[in-house]
C-alpha positions as MATLAB code, in Angstrom:
seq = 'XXXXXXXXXXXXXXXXXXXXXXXXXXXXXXXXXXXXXXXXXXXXXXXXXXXXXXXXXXXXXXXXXXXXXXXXXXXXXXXXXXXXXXXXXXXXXXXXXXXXXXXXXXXXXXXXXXXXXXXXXXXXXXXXXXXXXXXXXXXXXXXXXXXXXXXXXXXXXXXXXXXXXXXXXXXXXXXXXXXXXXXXXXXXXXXXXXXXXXXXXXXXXXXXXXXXXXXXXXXXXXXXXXXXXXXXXXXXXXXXXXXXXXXXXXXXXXXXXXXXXXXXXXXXXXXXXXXXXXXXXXXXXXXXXXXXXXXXXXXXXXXXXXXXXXXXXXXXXXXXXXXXXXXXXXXXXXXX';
ca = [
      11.457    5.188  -24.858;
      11.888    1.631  -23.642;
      12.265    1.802  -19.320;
      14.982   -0.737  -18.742;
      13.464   -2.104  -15.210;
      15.710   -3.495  -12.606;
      13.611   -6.001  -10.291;
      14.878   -6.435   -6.187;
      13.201   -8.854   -4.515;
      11.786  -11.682   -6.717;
       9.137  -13.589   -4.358;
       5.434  -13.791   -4.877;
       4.497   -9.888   -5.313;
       8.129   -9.000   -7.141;
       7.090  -12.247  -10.129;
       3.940  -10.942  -10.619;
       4.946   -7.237  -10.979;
       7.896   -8.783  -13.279;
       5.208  -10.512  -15.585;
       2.836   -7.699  -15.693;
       6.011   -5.373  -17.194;
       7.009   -8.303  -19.333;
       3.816   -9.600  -20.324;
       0.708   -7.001  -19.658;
       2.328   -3.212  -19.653;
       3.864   -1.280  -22.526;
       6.839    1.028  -22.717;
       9.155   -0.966  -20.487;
      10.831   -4.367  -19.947;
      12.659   -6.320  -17.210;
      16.639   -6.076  -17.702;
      17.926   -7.169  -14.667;
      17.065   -9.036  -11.677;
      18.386  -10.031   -7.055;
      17.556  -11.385   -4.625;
      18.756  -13.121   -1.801;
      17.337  -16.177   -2.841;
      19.418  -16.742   -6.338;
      17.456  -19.339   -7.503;
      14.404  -17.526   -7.158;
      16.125  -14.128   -9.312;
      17.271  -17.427  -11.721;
      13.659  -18.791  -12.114;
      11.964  -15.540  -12.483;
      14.623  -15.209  -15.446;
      13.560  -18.375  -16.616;
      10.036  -17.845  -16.448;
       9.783  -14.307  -17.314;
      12.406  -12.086  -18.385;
      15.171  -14.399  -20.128;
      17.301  -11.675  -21.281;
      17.721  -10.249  -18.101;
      20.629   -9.668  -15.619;
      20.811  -11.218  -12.529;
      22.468   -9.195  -10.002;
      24.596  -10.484   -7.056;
      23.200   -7.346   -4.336;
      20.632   -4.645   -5.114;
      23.101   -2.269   -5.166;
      25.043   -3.916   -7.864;
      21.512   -3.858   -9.834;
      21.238   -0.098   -8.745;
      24.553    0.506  -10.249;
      24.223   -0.721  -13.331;
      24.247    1.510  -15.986;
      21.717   -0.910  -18.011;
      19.063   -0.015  -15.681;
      17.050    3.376  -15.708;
      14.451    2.365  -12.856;
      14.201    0.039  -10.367;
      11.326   -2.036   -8.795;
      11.693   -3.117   -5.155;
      10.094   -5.868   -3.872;
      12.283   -7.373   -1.465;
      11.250   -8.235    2.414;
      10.454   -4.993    4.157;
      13.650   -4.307    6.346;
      15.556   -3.969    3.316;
      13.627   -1.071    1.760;
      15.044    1.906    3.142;
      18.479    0.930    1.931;
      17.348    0.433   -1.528;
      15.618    3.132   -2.141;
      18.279    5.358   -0.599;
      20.633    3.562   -3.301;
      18.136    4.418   -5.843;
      17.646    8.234   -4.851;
      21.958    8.656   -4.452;
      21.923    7.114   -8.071;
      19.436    9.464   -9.578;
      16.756    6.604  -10.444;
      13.306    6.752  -10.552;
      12.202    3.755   -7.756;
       8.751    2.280   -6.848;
       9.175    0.628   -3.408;
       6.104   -1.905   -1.948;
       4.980   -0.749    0.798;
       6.169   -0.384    3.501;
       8.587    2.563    2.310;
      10.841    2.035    5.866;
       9.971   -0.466    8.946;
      10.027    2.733   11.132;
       8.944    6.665   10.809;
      12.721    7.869   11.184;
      13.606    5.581    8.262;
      11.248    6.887    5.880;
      12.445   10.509    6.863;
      15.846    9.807    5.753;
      14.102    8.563    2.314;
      11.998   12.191    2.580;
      15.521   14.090    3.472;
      17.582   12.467    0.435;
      14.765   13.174   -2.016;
      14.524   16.705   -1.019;
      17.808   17.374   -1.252;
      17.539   15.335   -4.746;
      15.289   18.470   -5.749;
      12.733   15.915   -7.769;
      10.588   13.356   -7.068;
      12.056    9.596   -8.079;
      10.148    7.603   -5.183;
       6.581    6.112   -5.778;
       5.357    4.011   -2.890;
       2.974    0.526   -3.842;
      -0.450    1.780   -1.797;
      -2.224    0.442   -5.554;
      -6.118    1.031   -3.633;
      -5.690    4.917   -4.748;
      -5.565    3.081   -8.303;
      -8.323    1.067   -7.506;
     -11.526    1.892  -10.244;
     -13.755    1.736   -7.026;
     -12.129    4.126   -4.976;
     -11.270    6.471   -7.752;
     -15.207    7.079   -8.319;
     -15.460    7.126   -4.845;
     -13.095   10.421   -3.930;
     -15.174   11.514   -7.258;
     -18.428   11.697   -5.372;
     -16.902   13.211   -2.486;
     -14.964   15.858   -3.874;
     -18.327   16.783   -5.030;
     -21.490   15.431   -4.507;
     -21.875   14.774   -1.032;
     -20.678   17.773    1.310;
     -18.160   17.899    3.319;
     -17.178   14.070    4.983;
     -18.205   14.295    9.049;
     -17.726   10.149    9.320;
     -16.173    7.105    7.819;
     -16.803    3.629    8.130;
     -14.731    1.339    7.235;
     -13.886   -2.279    7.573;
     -10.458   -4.454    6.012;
     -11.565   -8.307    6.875;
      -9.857  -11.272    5.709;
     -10.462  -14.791    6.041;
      -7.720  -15.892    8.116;
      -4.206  -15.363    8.744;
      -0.808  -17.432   10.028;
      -0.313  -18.324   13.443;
       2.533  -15.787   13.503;
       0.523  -13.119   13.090;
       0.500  -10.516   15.512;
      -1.407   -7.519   17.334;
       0.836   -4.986   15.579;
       0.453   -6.203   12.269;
      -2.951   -5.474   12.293;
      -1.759   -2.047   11.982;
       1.415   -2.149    9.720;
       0.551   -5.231    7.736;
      -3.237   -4.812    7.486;
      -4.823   -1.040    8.127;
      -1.589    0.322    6.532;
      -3.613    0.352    3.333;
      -6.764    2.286    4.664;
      -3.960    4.814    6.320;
      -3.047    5.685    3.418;
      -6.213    5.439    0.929;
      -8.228    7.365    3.423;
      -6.376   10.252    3.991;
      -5.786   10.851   -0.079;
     -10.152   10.238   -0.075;
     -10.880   12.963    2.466;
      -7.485   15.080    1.617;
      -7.074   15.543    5.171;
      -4.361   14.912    7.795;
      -4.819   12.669   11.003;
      -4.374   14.045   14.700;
      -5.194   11.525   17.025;
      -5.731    7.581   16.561;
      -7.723    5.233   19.547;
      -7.655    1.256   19.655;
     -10.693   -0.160   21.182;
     -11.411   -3.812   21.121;
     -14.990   -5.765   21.429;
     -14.659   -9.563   22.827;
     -11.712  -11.627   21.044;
     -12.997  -13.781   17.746;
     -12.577  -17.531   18.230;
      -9.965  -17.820   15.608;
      -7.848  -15.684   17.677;
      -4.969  -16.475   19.772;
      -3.110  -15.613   22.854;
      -0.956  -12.932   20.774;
      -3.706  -11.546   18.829;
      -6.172   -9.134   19.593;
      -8.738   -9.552   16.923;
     -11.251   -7.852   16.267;
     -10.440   -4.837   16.523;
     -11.623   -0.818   15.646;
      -9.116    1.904   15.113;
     -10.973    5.533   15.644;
      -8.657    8.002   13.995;
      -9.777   11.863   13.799;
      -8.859   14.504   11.394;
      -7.577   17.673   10.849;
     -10.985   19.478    9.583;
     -12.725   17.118   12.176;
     -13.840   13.771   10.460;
     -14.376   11.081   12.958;
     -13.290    7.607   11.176;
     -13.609    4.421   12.798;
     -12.343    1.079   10.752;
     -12.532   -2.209   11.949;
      -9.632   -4.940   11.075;
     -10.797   -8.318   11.653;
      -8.500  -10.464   10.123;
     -10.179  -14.189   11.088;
     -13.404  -13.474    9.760;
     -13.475  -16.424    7.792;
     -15.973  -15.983    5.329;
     -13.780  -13.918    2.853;
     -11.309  -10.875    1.839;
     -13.930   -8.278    2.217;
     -13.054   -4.219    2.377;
     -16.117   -1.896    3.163;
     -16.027    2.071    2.847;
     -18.672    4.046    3.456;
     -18.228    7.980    3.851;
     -21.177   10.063    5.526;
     -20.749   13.753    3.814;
     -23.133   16.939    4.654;
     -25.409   16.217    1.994;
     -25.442   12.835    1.057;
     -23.641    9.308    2.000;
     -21.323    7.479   -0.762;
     -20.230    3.750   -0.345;
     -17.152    1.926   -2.114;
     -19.057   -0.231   -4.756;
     -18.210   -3.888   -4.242;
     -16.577   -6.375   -6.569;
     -18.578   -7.216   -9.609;
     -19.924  -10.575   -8.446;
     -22.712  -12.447  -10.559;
     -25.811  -12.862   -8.543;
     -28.107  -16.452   -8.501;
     -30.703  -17.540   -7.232;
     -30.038  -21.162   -6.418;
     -30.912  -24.101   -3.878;
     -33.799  -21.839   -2.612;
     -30.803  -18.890   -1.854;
     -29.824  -15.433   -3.578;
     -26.234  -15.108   -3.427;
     -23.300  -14.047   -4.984;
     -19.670  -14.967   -3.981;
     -17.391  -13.016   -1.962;
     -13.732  -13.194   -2.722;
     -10.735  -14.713   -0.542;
      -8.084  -13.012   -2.071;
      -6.708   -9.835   -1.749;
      -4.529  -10.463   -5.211;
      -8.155  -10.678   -6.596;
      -9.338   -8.237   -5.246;
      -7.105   -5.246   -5.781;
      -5.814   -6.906   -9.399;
      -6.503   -4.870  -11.923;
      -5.419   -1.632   -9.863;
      -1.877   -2.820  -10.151;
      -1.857   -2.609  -13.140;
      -2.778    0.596  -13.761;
      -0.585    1.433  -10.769;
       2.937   -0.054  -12.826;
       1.650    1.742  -15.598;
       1.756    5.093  -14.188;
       5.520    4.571  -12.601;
       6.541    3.699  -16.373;
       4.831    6.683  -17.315;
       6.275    8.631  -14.963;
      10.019    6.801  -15.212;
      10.028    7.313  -19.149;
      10.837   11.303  -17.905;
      13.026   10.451  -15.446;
      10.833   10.810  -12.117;
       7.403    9.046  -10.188;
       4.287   10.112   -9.691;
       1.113    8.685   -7.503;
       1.847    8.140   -3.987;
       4.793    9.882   -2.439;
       7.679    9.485    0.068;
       5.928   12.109    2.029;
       2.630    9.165    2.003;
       5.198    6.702    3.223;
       6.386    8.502    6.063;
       2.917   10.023    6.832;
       1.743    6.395    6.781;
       4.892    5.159    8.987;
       4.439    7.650   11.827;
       0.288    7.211   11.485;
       1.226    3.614   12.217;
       3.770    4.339   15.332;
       0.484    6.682   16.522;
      -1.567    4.041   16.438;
       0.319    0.957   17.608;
       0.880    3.034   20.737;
      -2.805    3.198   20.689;
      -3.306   -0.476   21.009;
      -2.297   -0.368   24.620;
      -3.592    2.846   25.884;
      -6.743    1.532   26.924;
      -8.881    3.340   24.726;
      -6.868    6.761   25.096;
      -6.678    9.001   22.024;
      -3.047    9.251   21.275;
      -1.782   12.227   19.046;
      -0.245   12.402   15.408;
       1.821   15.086   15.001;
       3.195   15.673   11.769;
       6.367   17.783   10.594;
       6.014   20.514    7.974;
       5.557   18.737    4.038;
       8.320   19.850    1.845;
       7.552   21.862   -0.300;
       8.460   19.128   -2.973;
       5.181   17.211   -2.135;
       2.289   20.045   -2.055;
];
């Protein structure tokens, strides 16, 4: 079976997921395209998928009974109501993160898929695809005893002046929310904000550096730093201290020389670079999953898990230091 994809939201991440099905994947194609922008759905047609619809609204695209699963890529406010289409409509749906802008959003996503009876939702957190961090929860399922401490650090060269303290959180750590609770399989209960002296390349409306201290369920203390002026590169850092042992995310493979009387090796600016080839693998297993009529990989329940981790610790960033609590709601039984 062919999955006929339906594509919302055709900027920068929604073309490149549109060539990848088009151009990279197998055992699906793009049949239909919106956005906002018409002239961007109209160039990614162009470009990419010439035989493909382009759809007035995302709902219209939802609608259509030429599409079996839908992609959406559009800006973040418009998730929720997508992917609500796409549940009411009975189609499989992978949403970029975030899954909702807020924690009650995402449970109305949660609610309607329950009460769907099947999964249909996969949400874009692509690091649990990435080769690196797969061999990674290998060695701590079992090699290393039981994790007591992460360290962890998401650092990127720079970022626009609009940029805020917040967005640290939702736009930045949002990824090691969600990758490090599926590496330690392990819920978080309290989150802390703590900040060392501000980086030069900060501004009046940024707080940066900064270290997020979030604790676990069975008692693992993690502490991850965001520094997102660090100018020398896109650089993410695990390291997890078990029982028995202490495992690191590998790096990039980098060639190393020995030049101008210096070893070195480059560091990468990119996250697209970085995290590449785990999107592909990540598209791969939604088609997979579509061909049958439901998703796989990263859940609804993630999203909101991830949404209300983010309230928790957004709060944090002005309690001075104070642990504030996560408290999470029962899972449905859908998601164990």
């Amino acid at each position: 079976m062919t999955v006929r994809i339906g594509v919302i939201g055709t900027g920068a991440i929604g073309r490149e997921h549109a060539r990848r099905i088009n151009q990279v994947l197998g055992g699906a194609r793009i049949v239909a395209l919106s956005d906002v922008n018409v002239a961007s759905a109209e160039a990614v047609k162009a470009e990419i998928a010439p035989k493909a619809t382009v759809y007035d609204t995302g709902e219209a695209l939802i609608a259509s009974p030429d599409v079996d699963a839908v992609l959406v890529t559009s800006w973040g406010a418009t998730h929720e109501q997508y992917v609500l289409a796409a549940i009411a409509a009975g189609k499989p749906c992978f949403c970029e993160k975030p899954l909702a802008t807020t924690a009650e959003g995402a449970k109305r996503i949660v609610d309607l898929e329950v009460g769907y009876g099947k999964r249909l939702v996969q949400v874009g957190f692509m690091r649990r695809y990435d080769a690196g961090y797969v061999a990674l929860k290998q060695v701590v399922d079992s090699q290393i005893g039981a994790p007591i401490m992460v360290h962890a650090a998401h650092r990127n060269p720079a970022v626009p002046e609009q940029y805020v303290t917040p967005m640290a959180i939702h736009d930045t750590m949002i990824h090691e929310i969600d990758v490090l609770r599926w590496l330690l399989d392990d819920d978080y209960v309290s989150a802390r904000v703590l900040y060392p002296r501000s980086a030069a390349l900060s501004h009046a409306k940024l707080r940066d550096p900064q270290v997020v201290i979030l604790e676990t369920a069975k008692g693992t203390l993690i502490d991850v730093e965001i520094f997102v002026n660090c100018a020398y590169g896109y650089d993410i850092q695990c390291e997890v201290v078990g029982e028995e042992g202490v495992a690191r995310l590998p790096d990039p493979m980098a060639i190393e020389m020995r030049l101008g009387a210096r070893k070195q090796n480059a560091i990468l600016t990119d996250w697209k670079d970085r995290f590449i080839a785990s999107y592909d693998v990540e598209l791969q297993d939604f088609i997979k999953a579509a061909a049958e009529g439901t998703a796989s990989g990263p859940s609804s329940w993630d999203g909101y898990v991830a949404a209300i981790t983010s309230d928790a610790c957004v709060a944090a960033q002005d309690a001075d230091g104070a642990a504030v609590p996560i408290t999470l709601p029962t899972r449905p039984s859908l998601y164990k």
